[in-house]
C-alpha positions as a printed NumPy array, in Angstrom:
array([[-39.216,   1.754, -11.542],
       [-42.932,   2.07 , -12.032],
       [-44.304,  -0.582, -14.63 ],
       [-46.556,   0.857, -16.94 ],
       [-50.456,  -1.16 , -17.898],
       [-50.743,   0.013, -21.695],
       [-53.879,  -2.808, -22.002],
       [-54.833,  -5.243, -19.539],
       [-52.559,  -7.786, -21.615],
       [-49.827,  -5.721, -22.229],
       [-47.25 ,  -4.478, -19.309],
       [-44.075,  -2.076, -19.964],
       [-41.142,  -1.936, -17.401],
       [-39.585,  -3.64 , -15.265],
       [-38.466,  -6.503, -17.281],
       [-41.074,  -7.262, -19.087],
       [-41.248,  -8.3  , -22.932],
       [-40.104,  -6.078, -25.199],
       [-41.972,  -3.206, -25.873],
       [-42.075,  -2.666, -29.814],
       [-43.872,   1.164, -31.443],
       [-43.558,   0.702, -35.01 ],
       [-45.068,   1.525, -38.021],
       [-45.159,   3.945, -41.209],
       [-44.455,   7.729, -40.007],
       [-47.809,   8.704, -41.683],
       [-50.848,   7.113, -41.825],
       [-51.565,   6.615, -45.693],
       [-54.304,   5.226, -47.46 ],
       [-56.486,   2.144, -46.123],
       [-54.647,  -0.364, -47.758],
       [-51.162,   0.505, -47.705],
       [-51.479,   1.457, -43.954],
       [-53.14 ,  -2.154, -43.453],
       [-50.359,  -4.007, -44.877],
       [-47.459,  -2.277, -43.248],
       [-49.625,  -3.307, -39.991],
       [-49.929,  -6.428, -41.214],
       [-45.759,  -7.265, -42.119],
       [-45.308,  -5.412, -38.556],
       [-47.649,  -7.335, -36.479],
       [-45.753, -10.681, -38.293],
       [-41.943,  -9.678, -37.156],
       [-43.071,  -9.067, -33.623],
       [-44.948, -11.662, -33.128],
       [-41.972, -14.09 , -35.02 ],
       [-39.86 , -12.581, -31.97 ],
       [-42.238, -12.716, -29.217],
       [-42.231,  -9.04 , -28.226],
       [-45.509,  -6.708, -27.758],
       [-46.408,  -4.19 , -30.792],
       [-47.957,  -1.285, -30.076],
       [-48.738,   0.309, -33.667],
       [-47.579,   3.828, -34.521],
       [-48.975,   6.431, -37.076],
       [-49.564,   9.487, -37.06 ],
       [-53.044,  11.063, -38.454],
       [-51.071,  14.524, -39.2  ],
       [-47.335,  15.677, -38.804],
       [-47.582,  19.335, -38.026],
       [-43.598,  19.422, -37.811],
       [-43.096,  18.752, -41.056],
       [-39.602,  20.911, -43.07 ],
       [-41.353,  22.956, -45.706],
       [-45.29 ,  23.899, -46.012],
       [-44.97 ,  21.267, -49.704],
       [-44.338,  18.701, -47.677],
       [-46.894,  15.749, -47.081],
       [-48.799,  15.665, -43.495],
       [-51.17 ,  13.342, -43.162],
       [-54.83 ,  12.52 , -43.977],
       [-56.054,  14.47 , -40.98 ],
       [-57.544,  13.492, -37.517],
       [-60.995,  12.219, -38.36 ],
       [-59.667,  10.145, -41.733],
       [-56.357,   9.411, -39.785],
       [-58.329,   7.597, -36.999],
       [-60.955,   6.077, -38.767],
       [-57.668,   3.981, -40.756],
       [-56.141,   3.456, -37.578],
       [-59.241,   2.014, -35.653],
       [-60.078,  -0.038, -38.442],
       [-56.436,  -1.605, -38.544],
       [-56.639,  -1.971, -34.163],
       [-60.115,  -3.522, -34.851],
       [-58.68 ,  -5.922, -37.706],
       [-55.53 ,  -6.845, -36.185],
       [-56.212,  -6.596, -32.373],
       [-53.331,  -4.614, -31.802],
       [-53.017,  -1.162, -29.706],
       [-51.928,   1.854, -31.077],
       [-49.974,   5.059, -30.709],
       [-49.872,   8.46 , -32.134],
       [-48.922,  12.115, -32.163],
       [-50.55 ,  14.852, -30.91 ],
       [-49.707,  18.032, -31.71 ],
       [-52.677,  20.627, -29.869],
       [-54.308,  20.175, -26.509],
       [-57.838,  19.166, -28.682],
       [-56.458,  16.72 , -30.479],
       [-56.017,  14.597, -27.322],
       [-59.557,  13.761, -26.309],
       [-60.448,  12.736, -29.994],
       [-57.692,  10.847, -30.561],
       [-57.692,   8.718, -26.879],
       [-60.891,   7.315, -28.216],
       [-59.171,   5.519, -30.628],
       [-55.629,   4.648, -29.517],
       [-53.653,   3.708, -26.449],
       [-50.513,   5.595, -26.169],
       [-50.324,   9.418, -26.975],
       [-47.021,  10.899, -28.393],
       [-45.808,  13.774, -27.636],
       [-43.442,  14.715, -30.337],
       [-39.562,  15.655, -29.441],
       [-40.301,  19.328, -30.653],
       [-42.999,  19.593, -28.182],
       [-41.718,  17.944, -25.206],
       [-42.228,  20.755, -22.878],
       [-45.506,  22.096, -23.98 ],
       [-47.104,  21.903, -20.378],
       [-51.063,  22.229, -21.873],
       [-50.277,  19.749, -24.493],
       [-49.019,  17.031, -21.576],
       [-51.871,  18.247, -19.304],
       [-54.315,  17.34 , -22.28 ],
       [-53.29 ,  14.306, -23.109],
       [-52.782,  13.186, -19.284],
       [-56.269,  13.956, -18.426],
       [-57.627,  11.456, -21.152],
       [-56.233,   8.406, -18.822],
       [-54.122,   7.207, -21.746],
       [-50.62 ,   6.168, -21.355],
       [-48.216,   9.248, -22.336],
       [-45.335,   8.461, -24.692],
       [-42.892,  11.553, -24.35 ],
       [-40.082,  12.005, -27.32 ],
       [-36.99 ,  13.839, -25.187],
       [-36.633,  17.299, -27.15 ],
       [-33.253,  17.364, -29.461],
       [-32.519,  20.484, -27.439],
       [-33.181,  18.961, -23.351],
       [-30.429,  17.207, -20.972],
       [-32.104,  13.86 , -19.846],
       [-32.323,  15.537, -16.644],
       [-34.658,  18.136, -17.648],
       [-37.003,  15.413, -18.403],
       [-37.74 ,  15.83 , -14.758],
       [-39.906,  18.77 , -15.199],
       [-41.503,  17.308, -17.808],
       [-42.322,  13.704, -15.845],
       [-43.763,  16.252, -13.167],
       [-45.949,  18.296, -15.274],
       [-47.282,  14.716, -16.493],
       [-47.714,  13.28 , -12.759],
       [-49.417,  16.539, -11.446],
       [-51.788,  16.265, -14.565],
       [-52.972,  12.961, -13.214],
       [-51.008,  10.578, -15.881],
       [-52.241,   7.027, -15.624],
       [-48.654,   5.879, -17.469],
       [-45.404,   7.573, -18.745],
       [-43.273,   6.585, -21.284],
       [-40.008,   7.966, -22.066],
       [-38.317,   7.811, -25.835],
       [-34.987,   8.701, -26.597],
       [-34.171,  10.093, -30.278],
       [-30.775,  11.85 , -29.909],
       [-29.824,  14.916, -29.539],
       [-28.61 ,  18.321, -31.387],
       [-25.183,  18.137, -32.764],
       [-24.18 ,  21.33 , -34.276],
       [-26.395,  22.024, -37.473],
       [-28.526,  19.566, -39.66 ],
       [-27.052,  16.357, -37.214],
       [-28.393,  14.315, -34.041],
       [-26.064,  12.191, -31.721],
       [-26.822,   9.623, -29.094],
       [-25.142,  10.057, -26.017],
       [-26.012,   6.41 , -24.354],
       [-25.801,   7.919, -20.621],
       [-29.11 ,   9.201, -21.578],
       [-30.98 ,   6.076, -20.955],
       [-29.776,   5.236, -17.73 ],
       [-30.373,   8.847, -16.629],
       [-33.855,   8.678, -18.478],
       [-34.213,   5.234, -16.073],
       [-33.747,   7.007, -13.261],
       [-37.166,   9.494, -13.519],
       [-38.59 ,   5.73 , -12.247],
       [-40.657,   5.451, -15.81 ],
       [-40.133,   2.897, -18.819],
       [-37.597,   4.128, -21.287],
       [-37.831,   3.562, -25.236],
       [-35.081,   3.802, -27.659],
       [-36.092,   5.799, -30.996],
       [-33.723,   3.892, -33.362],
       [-34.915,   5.368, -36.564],
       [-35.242,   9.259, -35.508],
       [-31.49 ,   9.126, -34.011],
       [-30.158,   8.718, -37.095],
       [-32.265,  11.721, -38.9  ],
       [-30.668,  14.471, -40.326],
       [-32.785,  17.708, -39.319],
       [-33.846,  19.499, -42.583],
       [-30.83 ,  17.46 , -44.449],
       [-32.366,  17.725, -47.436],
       [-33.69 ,  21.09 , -47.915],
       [-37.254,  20.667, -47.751],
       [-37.044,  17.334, -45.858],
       [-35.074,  16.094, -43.665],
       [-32.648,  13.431, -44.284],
       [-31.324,  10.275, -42.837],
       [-28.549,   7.331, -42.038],
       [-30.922,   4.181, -41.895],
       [-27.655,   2.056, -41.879],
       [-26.665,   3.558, -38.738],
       [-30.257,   2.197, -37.197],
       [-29.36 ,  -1.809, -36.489],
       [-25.926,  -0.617, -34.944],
       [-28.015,   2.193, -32.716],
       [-30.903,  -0.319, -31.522],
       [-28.073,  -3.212, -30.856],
       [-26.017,  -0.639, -28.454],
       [-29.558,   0.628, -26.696],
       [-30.542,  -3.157, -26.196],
       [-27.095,  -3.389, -24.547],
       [-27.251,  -0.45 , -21.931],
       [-30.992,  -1.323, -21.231],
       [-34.15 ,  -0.178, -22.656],
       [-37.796,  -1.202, -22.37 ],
       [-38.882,  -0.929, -25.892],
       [-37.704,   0.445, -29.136],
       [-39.242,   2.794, -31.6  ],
       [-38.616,   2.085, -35.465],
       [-40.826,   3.741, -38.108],
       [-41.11 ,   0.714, -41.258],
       [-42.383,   1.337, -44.771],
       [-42.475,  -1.005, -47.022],
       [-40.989,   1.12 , -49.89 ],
       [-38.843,   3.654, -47.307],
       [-36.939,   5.193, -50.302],
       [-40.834,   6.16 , -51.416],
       [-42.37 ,   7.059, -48.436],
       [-43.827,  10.572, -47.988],
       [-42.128,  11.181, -44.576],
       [-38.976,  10.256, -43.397],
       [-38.135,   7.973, -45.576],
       [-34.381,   8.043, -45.58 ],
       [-34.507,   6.898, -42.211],
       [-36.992,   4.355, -42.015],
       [-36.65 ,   0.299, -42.428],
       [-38.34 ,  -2.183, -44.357],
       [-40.158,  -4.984, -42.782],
       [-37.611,  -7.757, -43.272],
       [-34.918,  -4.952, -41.858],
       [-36.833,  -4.853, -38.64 ],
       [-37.367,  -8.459, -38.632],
       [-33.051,  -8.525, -38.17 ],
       [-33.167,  -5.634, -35.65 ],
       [-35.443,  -7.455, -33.227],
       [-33.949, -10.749, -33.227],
       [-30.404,  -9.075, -32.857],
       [-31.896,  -6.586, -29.976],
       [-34.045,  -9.471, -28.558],
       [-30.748, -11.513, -28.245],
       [-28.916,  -9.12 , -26.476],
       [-32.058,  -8.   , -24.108],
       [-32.01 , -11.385, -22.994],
       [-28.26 , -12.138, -22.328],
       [-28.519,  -8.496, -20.437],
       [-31.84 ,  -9.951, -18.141],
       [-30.11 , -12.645, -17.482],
       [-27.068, -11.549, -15.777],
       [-29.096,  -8.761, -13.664],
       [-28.35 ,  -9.452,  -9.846],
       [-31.72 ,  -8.835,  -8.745],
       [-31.206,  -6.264,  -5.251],
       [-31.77 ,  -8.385,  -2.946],
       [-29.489, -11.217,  -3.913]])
């Protein structure tokens, strides 16, 4: 499996540390977006695992046309370059159009492409060609396999990194289920593989205008992924969820993540640690 450089100090793959995107689904004001950073930046580092920060300067997938998106790209990264600058840490966010890309590679170190977009071949071309490492959500709708064309697209754009998130799949109406053989299969495409533990338990447009979510289901989710083998995990954290102003139902608090990673870290290391290496 190819290892993946996200910073000269940080690594992905391959058995590596823990590879931790986390952070409020929106970026809000200064402040509030600081401190969430801050509480973050404290539970990973408590568990000795590598943060990359994630918000997102606009959500253009949002349920209804009421619902909250974002400050925008030019606000959005000015609060997330001042919170990389502050706290040292790299970054992550979505894009959603091909010139978003550029703008936003100036600022963070991982670009997202969101599950709804996984297949958009400009949008992947665009955000390869800025020599940022490419985060790719597997769409509800793909087979892992599928993912191939998508790694492909990525590799013939000239990607300097892919990363590969699972976040469930489409169940029927309204519901998303995890189907475990995914990572493995994910594994296989030779990239780094991250486990979305907080969008696998959303419930698509659950609550009319929104979109709902199982949060309790999260810890039980991230402790089976940690089990079959993943390279990182994704968790969005507020630090009032039931208040946030997007996806709140299915986000953690701070001290809730703080329990997930020493649980997943736990079991990540038993895991390593019975590995028979190939060539034993």
């Amino acid at each position: 499996m190819s290892v993946v450089q996200i910073t000269p100090a940080l690594t992905v793959g391959n058995g590596n540390r823990l590879l931790v995107m986390a952070g409020p689904c929106l970026v809000e004001d200064d402040e509030c977006t600081l401190r969430i950073a801050k509480a973050v930046k404290s539970a990973c580092d408590a568990h000795d695992v590598d943060l990359v920060f994630k918000a997102s300067f606009d959500k253009a997938n949002r349920s209804s046309a009421l619902s909250e998106r974002g400050p925008g790209l030019d606000r959005g990264l000015a609060i997330l370059a001042r919170i990389k600058r502050e706290l040292a840490v790299p970054l992550v966010t979505d894009i959603h159009e091909s010139w978003q890309a550029a703008p936003a590679a100036e600022v963070v170190d991982v670009l997202q492409i969101p599950a709804f977009l996984s297949r958009q071949t400009d949008l992947l071309a665009a955000a390869a060609a800025t020599g940022r490492v490419v985060n790719v959500k597997k769409g509800q709708f793909l087979a892992p396999s599928a993912m191939v064309n998508v790694v492909d697209k990525l590799v013939r754009a000239g990607a300097s990194g892919i990363l590969l998130t699972e976040r469930g799949s489409s169940f029927g109406y309204g519901n998303l289920v995890v189907d475990f053989r995914a990572l493995p299969q994910l594994r296989a495409l030779g990239w780094p593989v991250i486990f979305d533990a907080t969008h696998s338990v959303q419930l698509p447009g659950g609550l009319g205008t929104s979109s709902g979510g199982e949060r309790e289901h999260v810890a039980p989710l991230a402790r089976a992924a940690a089990a079959v083998g993943v390279d990182g995990l994704f968790v969005e954290v507020h630090e009032d969820p039931d208040h946030a102003p997007s996806d709140g139902p299915n986000m953690l608090t701070p001290a809730q993540l703080d329990g997930v990673l020493r649980q997943v870290v736990a079991i990540r290391a038993t895991l390593l640690a019975t590995i028979v290496p190939p060539d034993a």
